[in-house]
C-alpha positions as a Markdown table, in Angstrom:
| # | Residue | x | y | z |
|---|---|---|---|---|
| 1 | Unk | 44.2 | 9.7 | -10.8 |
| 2 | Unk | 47.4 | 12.1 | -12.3 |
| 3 | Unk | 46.1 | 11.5 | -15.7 |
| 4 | Unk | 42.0 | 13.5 | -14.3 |
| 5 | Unk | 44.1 | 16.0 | -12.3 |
| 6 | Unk | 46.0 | 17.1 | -15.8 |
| 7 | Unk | 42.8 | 17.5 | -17.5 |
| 8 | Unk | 41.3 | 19.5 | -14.6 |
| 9 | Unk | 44.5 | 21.7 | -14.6 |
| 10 | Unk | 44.5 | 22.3 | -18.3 |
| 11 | Unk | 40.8 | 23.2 | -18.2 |
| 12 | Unk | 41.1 | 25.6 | -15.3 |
| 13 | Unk | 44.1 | 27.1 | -16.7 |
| 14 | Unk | 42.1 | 27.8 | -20.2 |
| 15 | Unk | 39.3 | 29.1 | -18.3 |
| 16 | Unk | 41.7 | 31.2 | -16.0 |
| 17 | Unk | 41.1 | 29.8 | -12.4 |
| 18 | Unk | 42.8 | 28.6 | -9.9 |
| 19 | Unk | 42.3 | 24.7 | -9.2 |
| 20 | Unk | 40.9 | 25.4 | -6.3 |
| 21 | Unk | 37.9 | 27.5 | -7.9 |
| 22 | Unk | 37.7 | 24.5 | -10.2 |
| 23 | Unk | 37.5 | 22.1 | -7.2 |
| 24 | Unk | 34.7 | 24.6 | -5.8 |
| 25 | Unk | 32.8 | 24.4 | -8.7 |
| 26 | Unk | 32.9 | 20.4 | -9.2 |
| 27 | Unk | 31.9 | 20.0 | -5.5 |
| 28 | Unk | 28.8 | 22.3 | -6.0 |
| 29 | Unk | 30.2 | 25.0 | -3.9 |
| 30 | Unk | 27.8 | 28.4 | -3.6 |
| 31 | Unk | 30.8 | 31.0 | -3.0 |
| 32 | Unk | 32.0 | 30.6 | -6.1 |
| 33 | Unk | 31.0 | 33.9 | -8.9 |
| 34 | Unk | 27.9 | 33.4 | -11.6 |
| 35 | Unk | 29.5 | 34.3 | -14.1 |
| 36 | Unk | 32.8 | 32.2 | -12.7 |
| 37 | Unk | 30.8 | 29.4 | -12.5 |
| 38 | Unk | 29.3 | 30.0 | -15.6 |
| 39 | Unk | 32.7 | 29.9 | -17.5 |
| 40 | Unk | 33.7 | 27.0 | -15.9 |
| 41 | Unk | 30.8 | 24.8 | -16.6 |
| 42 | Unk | 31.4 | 25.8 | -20.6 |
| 43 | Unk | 34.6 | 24.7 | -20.5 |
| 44 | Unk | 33.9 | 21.4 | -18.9 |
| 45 | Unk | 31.0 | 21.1 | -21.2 |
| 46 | Unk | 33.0 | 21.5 | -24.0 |
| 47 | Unk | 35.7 | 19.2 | -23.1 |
| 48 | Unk | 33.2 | 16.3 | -22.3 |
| 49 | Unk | 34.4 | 16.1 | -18.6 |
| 50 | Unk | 32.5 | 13.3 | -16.5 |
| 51 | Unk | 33.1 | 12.6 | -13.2 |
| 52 | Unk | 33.7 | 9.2 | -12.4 |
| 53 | Unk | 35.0 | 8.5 | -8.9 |
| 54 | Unk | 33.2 | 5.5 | -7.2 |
| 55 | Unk | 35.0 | 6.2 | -4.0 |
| 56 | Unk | 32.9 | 9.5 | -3.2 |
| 57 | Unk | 29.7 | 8.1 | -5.3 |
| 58 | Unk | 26.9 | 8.3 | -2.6 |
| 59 | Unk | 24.8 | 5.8 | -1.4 |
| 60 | Unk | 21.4 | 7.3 | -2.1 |
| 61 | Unk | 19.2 | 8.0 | -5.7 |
| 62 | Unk | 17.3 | 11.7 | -5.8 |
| 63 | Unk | 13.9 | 11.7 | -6.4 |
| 64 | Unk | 12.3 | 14.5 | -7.7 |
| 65 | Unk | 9.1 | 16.1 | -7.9 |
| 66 | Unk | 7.8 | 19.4 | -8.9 |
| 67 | Unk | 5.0 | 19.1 | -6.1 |
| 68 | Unk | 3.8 | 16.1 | -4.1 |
| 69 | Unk | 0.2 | 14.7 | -4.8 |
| 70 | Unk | -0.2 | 11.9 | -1.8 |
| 71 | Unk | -2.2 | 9.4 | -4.3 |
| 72 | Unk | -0.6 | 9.4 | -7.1 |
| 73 | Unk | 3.3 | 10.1 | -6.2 |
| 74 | Unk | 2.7 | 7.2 | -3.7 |
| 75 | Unk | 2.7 | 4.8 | -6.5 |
| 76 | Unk | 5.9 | 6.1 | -8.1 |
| 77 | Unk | 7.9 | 6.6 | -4.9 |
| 78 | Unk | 7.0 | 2.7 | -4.1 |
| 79 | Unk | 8.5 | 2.0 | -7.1 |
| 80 | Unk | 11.3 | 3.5 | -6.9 |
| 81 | Unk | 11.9 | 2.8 | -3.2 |
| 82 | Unk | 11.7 | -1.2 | -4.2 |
| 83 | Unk | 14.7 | -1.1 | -6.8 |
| 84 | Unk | 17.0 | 0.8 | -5.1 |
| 85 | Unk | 16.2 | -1.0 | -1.7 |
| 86 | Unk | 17.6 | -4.1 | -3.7 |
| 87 | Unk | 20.6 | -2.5 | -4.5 |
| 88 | Unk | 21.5 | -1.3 | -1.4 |
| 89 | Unk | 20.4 | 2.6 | -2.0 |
| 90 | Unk | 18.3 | 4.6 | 0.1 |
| 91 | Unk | 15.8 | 7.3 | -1.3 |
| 92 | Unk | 16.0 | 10.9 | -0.6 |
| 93 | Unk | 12.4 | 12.8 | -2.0 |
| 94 | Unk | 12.9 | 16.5 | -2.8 |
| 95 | Unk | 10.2 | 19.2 | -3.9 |
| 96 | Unk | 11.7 | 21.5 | -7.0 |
| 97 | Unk | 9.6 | 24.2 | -6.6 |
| 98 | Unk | 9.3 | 25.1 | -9.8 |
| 99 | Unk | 6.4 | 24.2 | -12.3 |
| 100 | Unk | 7.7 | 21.3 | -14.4 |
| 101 | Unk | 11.6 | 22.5 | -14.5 |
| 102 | Unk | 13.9 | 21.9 | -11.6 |
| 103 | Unk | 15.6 | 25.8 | -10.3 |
| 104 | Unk | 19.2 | 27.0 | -10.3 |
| 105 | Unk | 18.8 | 26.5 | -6.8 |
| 106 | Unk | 18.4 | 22.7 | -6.8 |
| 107 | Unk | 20.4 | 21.5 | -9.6 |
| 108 | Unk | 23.6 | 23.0 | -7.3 |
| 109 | Unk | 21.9 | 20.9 | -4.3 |
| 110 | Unk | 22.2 | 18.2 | -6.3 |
| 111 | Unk | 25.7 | 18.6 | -7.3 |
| 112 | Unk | 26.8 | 19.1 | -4.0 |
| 113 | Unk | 24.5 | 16.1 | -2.6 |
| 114 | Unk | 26.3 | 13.9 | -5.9 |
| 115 | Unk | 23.6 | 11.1 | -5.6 |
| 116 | Unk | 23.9 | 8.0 | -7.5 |
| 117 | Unk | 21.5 | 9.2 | -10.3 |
| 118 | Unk | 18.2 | 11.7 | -10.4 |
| 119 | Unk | 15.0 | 10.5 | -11.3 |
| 120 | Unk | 12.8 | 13.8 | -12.2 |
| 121 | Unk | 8.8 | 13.4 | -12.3 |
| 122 | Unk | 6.5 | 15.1 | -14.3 |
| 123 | Unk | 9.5 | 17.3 | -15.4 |
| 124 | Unk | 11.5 | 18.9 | -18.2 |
| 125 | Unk | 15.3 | 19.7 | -17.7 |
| 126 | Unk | 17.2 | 22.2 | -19.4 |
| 127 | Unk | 20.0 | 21.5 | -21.6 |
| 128 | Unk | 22.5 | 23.7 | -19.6 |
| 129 | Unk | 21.5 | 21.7 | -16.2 |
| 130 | Unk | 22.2 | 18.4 | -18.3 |
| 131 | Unk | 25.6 | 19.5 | -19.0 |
| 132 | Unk | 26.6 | 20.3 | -15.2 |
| 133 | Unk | 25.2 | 16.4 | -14.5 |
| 134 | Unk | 26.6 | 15.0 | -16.6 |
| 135 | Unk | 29.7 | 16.9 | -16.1 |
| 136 | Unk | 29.5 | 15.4 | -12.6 |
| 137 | Unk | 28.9 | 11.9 | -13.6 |
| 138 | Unk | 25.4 | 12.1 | -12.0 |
| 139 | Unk | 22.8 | 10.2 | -14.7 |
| 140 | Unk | 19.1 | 11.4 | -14.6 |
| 141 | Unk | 15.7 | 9.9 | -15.9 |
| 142 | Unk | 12.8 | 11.9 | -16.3 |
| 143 | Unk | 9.7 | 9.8 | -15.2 |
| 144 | Unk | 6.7 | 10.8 | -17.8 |
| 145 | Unk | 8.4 | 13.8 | -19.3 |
| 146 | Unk | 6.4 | 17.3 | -19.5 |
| 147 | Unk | 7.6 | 17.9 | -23.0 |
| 148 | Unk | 9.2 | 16.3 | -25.8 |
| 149 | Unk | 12.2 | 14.9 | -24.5 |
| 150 | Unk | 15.2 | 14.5 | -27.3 |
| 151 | Unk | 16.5 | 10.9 | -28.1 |
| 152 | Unk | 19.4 | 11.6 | -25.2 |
| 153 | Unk | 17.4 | 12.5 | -22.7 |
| 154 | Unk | 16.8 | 9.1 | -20.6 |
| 155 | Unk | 12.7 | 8.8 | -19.7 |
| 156 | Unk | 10.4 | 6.8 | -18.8 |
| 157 | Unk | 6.9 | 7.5 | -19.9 |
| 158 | Unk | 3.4 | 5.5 | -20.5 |
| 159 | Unk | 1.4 | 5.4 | -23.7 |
| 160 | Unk | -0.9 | 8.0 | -22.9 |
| 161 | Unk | -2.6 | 8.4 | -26.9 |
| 162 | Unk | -3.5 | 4.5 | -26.5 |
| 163 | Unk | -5.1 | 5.6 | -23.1 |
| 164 | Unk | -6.9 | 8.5 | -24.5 |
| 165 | Unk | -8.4 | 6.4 | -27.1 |
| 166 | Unk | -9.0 | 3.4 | -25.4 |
| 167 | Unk | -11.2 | 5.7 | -22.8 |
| 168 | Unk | -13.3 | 7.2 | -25.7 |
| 169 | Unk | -14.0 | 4.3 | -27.2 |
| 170 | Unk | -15.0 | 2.8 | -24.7 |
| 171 | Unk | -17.8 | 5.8 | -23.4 |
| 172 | Unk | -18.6 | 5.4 | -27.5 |
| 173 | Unk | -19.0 | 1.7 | -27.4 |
| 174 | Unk | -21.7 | 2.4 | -24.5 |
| 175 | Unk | -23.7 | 4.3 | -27.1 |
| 176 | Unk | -22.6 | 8.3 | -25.6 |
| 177 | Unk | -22.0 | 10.8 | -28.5 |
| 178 | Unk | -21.6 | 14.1 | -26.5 |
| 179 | Unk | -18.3 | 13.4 | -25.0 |
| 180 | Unk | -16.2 | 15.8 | -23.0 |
| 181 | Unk | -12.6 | 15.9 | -22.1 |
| 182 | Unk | -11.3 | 17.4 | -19.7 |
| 183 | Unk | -7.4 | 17.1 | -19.4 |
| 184 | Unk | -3.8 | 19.1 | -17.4 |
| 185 | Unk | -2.0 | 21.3 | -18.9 |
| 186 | Unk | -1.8 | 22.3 | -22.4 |
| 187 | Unk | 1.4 | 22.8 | -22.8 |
| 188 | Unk | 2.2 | 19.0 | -21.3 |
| 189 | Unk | 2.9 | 16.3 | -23.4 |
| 190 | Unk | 0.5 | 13.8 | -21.4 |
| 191 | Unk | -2.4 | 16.0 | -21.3 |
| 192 | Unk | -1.8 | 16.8 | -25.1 |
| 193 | Unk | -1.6 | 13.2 | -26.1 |
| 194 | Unk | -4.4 | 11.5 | -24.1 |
| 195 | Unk | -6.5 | 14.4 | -26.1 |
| 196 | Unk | -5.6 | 13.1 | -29.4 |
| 197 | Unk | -6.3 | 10.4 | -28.4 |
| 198 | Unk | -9.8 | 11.0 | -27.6 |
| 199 | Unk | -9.9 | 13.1 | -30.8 |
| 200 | Unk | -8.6 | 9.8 | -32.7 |
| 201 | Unk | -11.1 | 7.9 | -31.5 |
| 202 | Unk | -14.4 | 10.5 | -32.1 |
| 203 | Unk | -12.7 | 10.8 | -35.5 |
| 204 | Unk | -12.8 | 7.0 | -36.3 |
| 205 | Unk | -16.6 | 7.0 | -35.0 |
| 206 | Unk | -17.6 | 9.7 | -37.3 |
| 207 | Unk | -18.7 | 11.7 | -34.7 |
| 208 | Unk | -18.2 | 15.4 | -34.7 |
| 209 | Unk | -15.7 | 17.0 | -32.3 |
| 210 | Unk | -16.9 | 20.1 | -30.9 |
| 211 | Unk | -14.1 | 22.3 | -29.0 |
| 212 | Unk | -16.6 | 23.5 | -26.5 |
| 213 | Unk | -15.9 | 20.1 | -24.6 |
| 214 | Unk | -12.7 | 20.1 | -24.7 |
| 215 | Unk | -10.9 | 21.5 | -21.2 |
| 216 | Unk | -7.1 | 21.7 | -20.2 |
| 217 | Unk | -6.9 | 22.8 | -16.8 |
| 218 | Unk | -4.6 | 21.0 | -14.2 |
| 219 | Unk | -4.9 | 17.4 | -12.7 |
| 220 | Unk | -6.6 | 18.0 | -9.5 |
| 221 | Unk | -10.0 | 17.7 | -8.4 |
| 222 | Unk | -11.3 | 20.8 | -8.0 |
| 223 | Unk | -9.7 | 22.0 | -11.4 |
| 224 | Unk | -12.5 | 19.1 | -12.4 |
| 225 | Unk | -15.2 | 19.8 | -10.8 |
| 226 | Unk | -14.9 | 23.4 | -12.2 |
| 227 | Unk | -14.8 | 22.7 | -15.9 |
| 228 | Unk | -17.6 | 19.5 | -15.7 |
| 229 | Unk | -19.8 | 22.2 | -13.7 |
| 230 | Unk | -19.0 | 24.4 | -17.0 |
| 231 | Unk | -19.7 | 21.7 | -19.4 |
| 232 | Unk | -23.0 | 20.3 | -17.4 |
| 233 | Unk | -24.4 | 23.6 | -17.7 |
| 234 | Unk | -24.1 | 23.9 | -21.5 |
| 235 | Unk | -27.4 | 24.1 | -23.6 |
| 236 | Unk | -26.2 | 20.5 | -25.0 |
| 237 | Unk | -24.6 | 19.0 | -22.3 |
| 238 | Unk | -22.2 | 16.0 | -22.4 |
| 239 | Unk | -23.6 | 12.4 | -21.2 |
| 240 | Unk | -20.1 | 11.3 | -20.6 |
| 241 | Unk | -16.9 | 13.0 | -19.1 |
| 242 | Unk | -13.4 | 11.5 | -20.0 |
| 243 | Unk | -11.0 | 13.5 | -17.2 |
| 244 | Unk | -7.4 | 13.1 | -17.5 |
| 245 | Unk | -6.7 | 11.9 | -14.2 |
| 246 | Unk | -8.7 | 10.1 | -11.6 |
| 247 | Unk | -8.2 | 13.0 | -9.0 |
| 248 | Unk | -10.1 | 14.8 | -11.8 |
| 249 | Unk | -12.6 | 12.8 | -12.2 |
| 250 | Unk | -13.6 | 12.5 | -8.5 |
| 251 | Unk | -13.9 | 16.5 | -9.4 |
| 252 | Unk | -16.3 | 16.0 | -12.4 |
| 253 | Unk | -18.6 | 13.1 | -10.1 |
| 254 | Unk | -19.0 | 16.0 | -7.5 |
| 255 | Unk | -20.0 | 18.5 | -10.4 |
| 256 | Unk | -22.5 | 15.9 | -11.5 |
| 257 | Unk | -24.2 | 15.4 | -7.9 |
| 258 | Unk | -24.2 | 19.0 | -7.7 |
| 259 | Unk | -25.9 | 19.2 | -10.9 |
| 260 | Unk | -28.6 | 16.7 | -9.6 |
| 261 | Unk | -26.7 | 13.9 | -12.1 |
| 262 | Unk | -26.9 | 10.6 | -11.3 |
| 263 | Unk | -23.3 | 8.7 | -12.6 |
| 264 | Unk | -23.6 | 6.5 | -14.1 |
| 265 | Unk | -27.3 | 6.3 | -14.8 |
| 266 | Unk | -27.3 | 10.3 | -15.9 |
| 267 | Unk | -23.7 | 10.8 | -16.6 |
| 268 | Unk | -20.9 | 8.1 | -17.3 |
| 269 | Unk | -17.3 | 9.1 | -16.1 |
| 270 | Unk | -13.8 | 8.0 | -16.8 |
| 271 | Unk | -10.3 | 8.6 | -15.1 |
| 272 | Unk | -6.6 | 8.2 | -16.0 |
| 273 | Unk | -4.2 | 6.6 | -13.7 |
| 274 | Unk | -6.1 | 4.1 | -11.7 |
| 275 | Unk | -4.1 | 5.2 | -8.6 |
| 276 | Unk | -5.5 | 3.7 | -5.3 |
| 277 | Unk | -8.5 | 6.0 | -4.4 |
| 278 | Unk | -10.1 | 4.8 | -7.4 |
| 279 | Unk | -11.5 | 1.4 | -6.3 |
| 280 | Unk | -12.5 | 3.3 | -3.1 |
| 281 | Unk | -15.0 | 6.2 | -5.3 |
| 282 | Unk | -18.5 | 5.5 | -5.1 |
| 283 | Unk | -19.0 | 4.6 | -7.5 |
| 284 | Unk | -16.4 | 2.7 | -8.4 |
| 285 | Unk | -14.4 | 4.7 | -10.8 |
| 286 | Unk | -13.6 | 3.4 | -14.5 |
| 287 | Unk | -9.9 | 4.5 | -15.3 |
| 288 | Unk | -7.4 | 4.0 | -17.6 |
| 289 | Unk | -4.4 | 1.9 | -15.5 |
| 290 | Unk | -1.1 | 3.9 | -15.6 |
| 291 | Unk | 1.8 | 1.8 | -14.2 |
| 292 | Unk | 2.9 | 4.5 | -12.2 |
| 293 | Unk | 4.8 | 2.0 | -9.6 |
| 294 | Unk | 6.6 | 0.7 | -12.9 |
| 295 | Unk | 7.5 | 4.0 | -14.1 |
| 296 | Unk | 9.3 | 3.8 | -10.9 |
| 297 | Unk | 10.9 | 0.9 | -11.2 |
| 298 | Unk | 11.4 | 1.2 | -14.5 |
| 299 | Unk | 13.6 | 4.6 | -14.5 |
| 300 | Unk | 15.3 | 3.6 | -11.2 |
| 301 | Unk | 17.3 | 1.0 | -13.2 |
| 302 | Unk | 17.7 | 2.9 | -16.4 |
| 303 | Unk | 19.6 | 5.7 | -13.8 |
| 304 | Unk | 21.5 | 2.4 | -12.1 |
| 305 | Unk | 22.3 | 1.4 | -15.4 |
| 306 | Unk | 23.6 | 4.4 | -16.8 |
| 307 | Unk | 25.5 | 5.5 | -13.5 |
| 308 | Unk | 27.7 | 2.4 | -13.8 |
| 309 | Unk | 28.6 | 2.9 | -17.2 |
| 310 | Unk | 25.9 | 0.7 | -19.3 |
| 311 | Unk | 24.6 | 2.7 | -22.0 |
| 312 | Unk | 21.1 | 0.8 | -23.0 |
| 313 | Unk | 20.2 | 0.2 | -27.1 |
| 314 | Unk | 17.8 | 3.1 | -26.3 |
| 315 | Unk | 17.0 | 5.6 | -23.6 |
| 316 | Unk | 13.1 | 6.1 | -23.9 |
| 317 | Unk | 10.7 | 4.0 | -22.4 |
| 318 | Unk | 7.0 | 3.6 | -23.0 |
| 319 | Unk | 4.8 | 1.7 | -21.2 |
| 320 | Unk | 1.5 | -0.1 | -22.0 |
| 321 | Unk | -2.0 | 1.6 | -20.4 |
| 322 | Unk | -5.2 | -0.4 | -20.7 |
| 323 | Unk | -8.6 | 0.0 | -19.8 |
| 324 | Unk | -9.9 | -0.9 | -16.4 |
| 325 | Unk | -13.9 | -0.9 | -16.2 |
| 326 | Unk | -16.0 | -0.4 | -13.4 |
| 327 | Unk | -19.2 | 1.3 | -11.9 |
| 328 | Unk | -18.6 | 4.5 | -13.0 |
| 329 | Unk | -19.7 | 4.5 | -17.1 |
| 330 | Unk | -23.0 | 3.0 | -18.3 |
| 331 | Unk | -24.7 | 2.9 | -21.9 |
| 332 | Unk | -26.4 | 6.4 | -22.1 |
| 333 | Unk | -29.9 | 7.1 | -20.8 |
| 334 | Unk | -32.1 | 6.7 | -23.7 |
């Protein structure tokens, strides 16, 4: 349209290019200067420039994930997969790389890819990269967010306090006093609130909270099984384990059997996630249900949404956890 190719001109004349660096630039070129590039993107930033062409909008969404887990990703990558299947959109999966914040290198893969919208797992996003998608007119959703995401920051997440607490009760309702926790990262939001959570709940029983059996580590099992082999072999040792994910707890069950415990008879375990594997655990593994497949879902139609224009009354999502029992918690050994 004249009236986008006056704008373009005026902002690559005030930044001093040509309009064929600016072109570069909007297409996600790589031979294009840093600090060119750099200058550029400020200026478009600054002038609120948003791409907007539907004839050379893609027909794919990005998904994007730090690292790939088979059992749990699964789950969001279905759901995902089923929205934009419906609207006529295939999926294209790629691996940032980087712990929790997509690179410099993929966010100018994704500008020159231009999908329909991004939806970034287990991630953070700088503001800098939101400005160059936005510039471009590609929307993003971050699927449970990594840290605190800002009020414009589109995400889906789950309510991982009420899970946190709903898993402590529960271990305290079996009569268990010495519970552990053992939890990701510490410097992730998830891991942080599903602890409070378990803090809330040992709070509201009266019971003391003792730091010793608290653990952040990350979410995979043998990250588990090292910390429950550390708390097992305290001088008072735990009865019951609260992990913050499944693949951890299958960690803390092998620490147990290793320890000559018995779960649940000896030790009583619970997960977070309820991802397949966990009706497949022998014992059957008590877990807190994420809706991982509706995180999916979910934050595939927020970026739909938002990549044809419809801005929603709000742009952060929680979704409901409950408590799924099974074989793996019992009332504690007297």
């Amino acid at each position: 349209m004249p009236e986008t190719r006056v704008t373009l001109a005026a902002i690559a004349a005030e930044a001093g290019v040509s309009l064929a660096t600016m072109s570069k630039v909007l297409n996600g070129r790589s031979d294009v200067a840093p600090a060119t590039r750099a200058r550029l993107e400020e200026h478009l930033a600054r002038h609120g420039y948003t791409r907007r062409n539907s004839a050379q909008r893609s027909d794919f969404v990005e998904l994007v994930f730090h690292e790939l887990e088979p059992s749990w990703s699964m789950e969001v990558i279905e759901g995902v997969e089923e929205v934009a299947h419906a609207a006529n959109l295939s999926v294209v999966l790629t691996v940032s790389g980087d712990r929790h914040a997509p690179s410099a290198d993929w966010i100018d893969g994704v500008l020159r890819r231009r999908p329909v919208g991004v939806i970034l797992v287990f991630s953070d996003i700088e503001a800098r990269y939101r400005e160059k998608l936005h510039s471009r007119g590609i929307p993003f959703v971050i699927v449970d967010p990594a840290g605190d995401p800002s009020p414009e920051v589109p995400s889906v997440g789950s309510a991982n306090w009420s899970g946190g607490l709903m898993a402590t009760r529960h271990l305290i309702e079996l009569g268990h006093r010495r519970i552990a926790a053992i939890t990701g990262p510490e410097d992730m939001m998830c891991s942080l609130a599903r602890v409070d959570g378990y803090r809330s709940a040992m709070n509201a029983a009266g019971l003391p909270i003792d730091p010793a059996l608290i653990r952040f580590g990350d979410f995979h099992p043998a990250g588990g099984e090292r910390h429950a082999a550390e708390l097992l072999a305290l001088p008072d040792p735990p009865t019951a384990i609260f992990a913050g994910s499944d693949l951890q707890a299958l960690g803390a069950i092998a620490a147990g059997s290793a320890a000559g415990l018995r779960v649940p008879d000896d030790l009583s375990v619970v997960g977070y996630d309820d991802i397949a594997l966990s009706r497949w655990m022998s014992p059957q593994l008590t877990t807190v249900h994420q809706p991982l497949r509706r995180m999916g879902e979910e934050a595939t139609r927020l970026a739909l949404r938002l990549a044809d224009g419809v801005t929603p009354d709000t742009l952060r999502m929680d979704l409901a956890t409950h408590l799924v029992v099974r074989g793996s918690t019992a009332p504690r050994a007297a």
